[in-house]
Biopython code that builds the backbone (N, CA, C, O; Angstrom):
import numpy as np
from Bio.PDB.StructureBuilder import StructureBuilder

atoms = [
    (1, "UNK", "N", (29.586, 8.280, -6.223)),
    (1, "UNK", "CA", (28.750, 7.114, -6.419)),
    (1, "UNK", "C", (29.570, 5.877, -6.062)),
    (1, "UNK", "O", (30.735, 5.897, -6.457)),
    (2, "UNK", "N", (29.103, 4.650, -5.284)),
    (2, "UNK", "CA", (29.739, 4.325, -4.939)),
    (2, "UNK", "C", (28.568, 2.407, -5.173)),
    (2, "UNK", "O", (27.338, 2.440, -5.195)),
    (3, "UNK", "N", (29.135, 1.461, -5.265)),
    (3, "UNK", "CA", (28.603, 0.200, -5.512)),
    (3, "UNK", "C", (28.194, -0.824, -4.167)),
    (3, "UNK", "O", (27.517, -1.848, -4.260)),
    (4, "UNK", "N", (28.745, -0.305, -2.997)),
    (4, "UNK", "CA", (28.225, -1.477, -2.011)),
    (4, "UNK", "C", (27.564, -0.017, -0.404)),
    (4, "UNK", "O", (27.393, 1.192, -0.251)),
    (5, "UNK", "N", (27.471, -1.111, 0.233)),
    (5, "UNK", "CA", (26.314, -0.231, 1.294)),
    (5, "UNK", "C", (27.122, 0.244, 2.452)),
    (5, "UNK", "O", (26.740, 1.083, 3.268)),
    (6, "UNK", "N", (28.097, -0.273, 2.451)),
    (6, "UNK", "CA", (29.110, 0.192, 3.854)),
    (6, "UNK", "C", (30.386, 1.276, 2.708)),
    (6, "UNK", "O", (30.555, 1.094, 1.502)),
    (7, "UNK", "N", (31.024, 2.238, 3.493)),
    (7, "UNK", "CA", (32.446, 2.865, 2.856)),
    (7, "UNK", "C", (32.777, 3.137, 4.563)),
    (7, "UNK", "O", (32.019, 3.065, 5.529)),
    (8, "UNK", "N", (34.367, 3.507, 4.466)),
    (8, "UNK", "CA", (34.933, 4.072, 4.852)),
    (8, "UNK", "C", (36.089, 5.087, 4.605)),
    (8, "UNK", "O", (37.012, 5.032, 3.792)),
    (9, "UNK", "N", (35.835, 5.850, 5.361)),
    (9, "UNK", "CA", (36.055, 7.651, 5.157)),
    (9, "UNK", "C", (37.598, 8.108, 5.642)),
    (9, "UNK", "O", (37.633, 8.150, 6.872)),
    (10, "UNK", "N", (38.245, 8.285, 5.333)),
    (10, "UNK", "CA", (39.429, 9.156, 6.173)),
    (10, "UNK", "C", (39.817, 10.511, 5.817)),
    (10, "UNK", "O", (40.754, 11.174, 6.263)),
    (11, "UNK", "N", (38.653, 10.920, 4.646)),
    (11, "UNK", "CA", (39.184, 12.127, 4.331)),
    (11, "UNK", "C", (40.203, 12.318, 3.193)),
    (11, "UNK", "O", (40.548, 13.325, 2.573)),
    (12, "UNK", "N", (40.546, 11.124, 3.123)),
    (12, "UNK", "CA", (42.241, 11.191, 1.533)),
    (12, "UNK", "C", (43.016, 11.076, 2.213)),
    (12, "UNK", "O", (44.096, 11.209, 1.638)),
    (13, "UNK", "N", (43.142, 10.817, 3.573)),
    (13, "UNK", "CA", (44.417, 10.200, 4.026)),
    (13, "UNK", "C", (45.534, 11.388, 4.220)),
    (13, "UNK", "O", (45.515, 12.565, 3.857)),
    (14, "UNK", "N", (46.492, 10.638, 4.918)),
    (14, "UNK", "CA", (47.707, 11.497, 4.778)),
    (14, "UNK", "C", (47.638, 12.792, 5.921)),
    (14, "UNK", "O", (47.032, 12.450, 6.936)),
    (15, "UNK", "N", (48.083, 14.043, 5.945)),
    (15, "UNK", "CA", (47.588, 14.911, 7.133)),
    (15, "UNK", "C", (47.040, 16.082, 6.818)),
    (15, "UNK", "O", (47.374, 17.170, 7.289)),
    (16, "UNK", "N", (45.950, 15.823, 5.790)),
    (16, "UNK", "CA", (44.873, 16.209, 5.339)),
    (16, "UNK", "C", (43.821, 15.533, 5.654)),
    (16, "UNK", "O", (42.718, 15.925, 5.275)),
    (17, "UNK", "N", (43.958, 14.429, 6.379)),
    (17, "UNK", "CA", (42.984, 13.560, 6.495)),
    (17, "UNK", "C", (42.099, 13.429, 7.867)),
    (17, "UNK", "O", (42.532, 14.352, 8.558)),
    (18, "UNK", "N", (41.218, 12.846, 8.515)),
    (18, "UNK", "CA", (40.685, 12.868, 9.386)),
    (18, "UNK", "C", (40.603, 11.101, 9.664)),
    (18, "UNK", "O", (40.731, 10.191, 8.846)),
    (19, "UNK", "N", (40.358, 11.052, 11.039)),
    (19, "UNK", "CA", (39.843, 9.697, 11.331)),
    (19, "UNK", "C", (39.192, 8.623, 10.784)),
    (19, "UNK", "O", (37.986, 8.816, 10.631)),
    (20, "UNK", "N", (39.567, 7.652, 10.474)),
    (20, "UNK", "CA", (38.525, 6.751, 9.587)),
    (20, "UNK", "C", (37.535, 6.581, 10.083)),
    (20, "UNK", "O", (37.619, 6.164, 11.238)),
    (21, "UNK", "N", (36.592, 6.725, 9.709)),
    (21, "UNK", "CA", (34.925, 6.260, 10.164)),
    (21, "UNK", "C", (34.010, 5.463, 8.900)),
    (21, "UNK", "O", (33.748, 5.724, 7.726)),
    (22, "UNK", "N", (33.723, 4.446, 9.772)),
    (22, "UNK", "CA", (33.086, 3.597, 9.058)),
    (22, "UNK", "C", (31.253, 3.818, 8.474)),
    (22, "UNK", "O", (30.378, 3.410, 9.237)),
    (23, "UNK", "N", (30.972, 4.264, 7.544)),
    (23, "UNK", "CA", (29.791, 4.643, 7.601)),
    (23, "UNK", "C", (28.599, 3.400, 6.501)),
    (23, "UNK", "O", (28.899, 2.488, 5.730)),
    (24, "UNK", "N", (27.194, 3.985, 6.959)),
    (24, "UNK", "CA", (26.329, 2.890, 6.394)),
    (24, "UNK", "C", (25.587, 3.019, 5.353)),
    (24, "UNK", "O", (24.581, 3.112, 6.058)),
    (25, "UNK", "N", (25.179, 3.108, 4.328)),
    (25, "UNK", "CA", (23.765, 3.384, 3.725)),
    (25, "UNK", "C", (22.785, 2.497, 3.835)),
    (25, "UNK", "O", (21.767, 2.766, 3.197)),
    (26, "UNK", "N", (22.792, 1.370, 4.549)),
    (26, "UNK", "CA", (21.456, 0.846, 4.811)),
    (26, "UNK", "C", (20.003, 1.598, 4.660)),
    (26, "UNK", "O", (20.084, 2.455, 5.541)),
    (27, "UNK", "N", (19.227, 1.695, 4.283)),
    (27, "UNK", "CA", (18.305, 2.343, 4.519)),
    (27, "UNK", "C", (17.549, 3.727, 3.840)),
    (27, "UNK", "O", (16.402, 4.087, 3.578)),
    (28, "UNK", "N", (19.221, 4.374, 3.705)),
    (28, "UNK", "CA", (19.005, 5.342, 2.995)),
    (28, "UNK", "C", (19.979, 5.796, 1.401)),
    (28, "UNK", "O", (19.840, 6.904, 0.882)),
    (29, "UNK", "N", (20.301, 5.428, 1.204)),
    (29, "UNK", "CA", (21.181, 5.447, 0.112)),
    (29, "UNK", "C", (21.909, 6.376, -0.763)),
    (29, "UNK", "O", (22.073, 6.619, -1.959)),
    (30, "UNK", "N", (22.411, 6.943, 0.877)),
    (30, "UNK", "CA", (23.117, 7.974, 0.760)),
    (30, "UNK", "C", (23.646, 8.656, 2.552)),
    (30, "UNK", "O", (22.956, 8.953, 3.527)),
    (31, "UNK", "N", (24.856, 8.681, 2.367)),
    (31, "UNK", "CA", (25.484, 9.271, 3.663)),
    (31, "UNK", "C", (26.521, 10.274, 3.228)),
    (31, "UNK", "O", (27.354, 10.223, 2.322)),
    (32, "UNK", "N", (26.173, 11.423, 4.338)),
    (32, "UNK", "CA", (27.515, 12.296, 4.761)),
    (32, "UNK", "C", (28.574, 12.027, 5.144)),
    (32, "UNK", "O", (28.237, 11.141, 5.929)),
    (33, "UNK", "N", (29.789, 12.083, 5.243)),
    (33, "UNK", "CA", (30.363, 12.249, 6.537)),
    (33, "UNK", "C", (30.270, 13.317, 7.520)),
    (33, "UNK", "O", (29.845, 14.470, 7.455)),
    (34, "UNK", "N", (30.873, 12.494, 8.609)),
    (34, "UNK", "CA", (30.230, 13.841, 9.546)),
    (34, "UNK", "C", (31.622, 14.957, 9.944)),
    (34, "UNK", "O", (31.578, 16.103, 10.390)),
    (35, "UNK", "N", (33.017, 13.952, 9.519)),
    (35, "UNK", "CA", (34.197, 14.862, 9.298)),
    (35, "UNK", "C", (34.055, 16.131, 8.155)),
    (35, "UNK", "O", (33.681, 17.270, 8.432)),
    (36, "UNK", "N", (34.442, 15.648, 6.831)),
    (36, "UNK", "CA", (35.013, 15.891, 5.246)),
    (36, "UNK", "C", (33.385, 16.387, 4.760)),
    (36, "UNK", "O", (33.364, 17.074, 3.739)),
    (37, "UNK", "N", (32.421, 16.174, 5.228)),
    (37, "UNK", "CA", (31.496, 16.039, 4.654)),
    (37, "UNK", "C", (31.086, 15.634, 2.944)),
    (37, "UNK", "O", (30.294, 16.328, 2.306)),
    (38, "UNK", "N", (31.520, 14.856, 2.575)),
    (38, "UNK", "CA", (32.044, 14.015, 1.180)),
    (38, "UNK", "C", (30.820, 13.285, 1.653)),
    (38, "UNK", "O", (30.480, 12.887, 2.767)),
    (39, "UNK", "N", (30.216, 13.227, 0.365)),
    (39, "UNK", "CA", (28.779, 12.940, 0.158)),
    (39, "UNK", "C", (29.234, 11.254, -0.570)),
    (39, "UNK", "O", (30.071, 11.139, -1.465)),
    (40, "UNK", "N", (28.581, 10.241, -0.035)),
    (40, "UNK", "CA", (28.404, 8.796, -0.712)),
    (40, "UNK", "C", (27.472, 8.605, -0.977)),
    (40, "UNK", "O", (26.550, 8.743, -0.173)),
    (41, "UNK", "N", (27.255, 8.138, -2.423)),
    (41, "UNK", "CA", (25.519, 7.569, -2.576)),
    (41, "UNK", "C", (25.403, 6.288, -3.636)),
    (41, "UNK", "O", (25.932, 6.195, -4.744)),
    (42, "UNK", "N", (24.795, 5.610, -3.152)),
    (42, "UNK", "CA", (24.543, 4.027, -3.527)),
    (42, "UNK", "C", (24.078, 3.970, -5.153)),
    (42, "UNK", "O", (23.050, 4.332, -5.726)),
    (43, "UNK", "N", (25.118, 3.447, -5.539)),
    (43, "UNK", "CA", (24.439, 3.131, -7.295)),
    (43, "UNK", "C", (24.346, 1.474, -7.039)),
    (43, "UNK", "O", (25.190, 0.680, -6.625)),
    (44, "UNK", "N", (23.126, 1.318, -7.413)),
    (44, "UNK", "CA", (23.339, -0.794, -7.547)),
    (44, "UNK", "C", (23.670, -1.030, -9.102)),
    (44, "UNK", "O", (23.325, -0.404, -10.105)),
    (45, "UNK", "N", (24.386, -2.051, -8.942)),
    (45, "UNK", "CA", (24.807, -2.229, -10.008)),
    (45, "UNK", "C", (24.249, -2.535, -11.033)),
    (45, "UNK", "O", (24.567, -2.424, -12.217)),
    (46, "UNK", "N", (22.884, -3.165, -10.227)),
    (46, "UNK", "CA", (22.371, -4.118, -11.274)),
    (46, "UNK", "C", (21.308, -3.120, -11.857)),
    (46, "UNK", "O", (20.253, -3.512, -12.357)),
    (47, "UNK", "N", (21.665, -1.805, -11.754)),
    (47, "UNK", "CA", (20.819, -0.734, -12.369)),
    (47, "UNK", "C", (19.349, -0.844, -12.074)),
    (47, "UNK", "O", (18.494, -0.904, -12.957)),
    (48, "UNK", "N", (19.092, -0.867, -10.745)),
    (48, "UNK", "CA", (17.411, -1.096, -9.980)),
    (48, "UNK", "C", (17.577, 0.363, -9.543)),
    (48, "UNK", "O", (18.588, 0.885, -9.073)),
    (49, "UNK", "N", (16.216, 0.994, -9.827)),
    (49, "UNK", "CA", (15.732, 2.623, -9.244)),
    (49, "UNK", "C", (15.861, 2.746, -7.737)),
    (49, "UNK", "O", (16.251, 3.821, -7.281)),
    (50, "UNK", "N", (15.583, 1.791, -6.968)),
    (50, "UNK", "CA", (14.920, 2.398, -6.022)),
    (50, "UNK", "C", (16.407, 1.659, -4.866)),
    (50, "UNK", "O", (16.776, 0.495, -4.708)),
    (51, "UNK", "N", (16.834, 2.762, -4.360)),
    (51, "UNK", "CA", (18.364, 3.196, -3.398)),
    (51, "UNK", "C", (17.469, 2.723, -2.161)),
    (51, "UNK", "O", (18.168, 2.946, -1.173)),
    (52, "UNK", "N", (16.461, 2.269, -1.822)),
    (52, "UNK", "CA", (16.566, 1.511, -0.250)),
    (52, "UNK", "C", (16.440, -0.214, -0.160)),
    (52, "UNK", "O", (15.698, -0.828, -0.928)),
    (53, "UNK", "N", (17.124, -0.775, 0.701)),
    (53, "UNK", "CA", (16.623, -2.162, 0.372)),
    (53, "UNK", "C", (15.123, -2.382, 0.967)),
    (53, "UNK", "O", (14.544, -3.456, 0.799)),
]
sb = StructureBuilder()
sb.init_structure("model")
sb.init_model(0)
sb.init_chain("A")
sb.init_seg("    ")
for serial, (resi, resn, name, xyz) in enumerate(atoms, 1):
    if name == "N":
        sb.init_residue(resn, " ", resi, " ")
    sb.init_atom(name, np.array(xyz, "f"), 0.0, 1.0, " ", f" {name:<3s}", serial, name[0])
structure = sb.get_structure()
């Protein structure tokens, strides 16, 4: 769970890690990566239900 609409990904870094990629939840409020596949999903803070703007 994560508080704003953009993250970026590297996997944990280090040489376990994969490429940073910058990913979005605009829209949907919630992204894969397409490396790690490590799931992000949009909590607002201000505790509103509905994950699209």
């Amino acid at each position: 769970m994560i508080d704003t609409k953009k993250v970026a990904c590297d996997g944990g870094g280090g040489t376990l890690g994969h490429p940073r990629v910058y990913l979005s939840l605009e829209g949907h409020g919630q992204v894969e990566c397409p490396y790690c596949d490590r799931l992000y999903i949009f909590e607002d803070p201000a505790g509103n239900q509905d994950r699209t703007p």
